[in-house]
N, C-alpha and C positions, 0 to 999 in steps of 0.2 A: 309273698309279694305284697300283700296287704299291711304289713305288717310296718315292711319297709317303708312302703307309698305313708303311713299313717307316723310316721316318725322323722318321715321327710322335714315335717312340720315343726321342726324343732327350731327356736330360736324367733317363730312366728305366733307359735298360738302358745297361752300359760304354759309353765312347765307339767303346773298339777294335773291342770285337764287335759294333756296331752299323754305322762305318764299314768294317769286313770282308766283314759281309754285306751292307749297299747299295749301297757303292760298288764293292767289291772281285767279290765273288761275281752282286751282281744287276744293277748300271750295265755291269760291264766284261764281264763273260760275256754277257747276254743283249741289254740293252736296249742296247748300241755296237753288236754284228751288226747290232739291224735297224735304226740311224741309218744304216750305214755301205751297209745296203741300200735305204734310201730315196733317190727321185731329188730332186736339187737344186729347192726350191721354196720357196712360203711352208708348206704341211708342215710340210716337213723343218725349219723354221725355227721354227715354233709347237711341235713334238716336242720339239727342244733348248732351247726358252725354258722348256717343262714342267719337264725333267728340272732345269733350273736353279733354279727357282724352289723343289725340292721341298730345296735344302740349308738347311742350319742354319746363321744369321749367324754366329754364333760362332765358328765352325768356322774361319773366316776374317779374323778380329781380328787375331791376333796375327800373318798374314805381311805380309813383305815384299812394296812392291809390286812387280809381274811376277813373282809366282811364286804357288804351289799346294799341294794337298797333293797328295803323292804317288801317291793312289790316282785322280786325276783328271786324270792326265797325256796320257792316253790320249783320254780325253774334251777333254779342252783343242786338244789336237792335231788331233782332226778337227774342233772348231769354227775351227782358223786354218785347215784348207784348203778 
């Protein structure tokens, strides 16, 4: 929820400081420990479709396909295991 509310912010506050603190500071510090402490389920699976759903399409325009940003790398990597 936090997650969401803090990305709401998109299109209002810098893009950097905005993906810093959600993705960088609040996805990779807090909220990847307890994906990475949840056991394998639908859960675990409805938590990561959360956390996906809270990005902003834009954000995502302009890559190439098979890749990411950077600050999602981490996150990308444990949805391939």
């Amino acid at each position: 929820q936090l997650l969401s509310n803090v990305l709401l912010w998109d299109g209002i506050v810098r893009e950097d400081a905005l993906r810093g603190l959600g993705l960088n500071k609040l996805l990779n510090r807090y909220l990847l420990l307890n994906l990475l402490n949840t056991p394998p389920g639908l859960d675990h699976i409805e938590k990561c479709s959360k956390v996906v759903a809270c990005f902003p399409e834009r954000w995502f325009q302009d890559l190439k396909s098979g890749s990411t940003l950077p600050e999602l790398l981490n996150f990308c990597q444990h949805l391939l295991q």
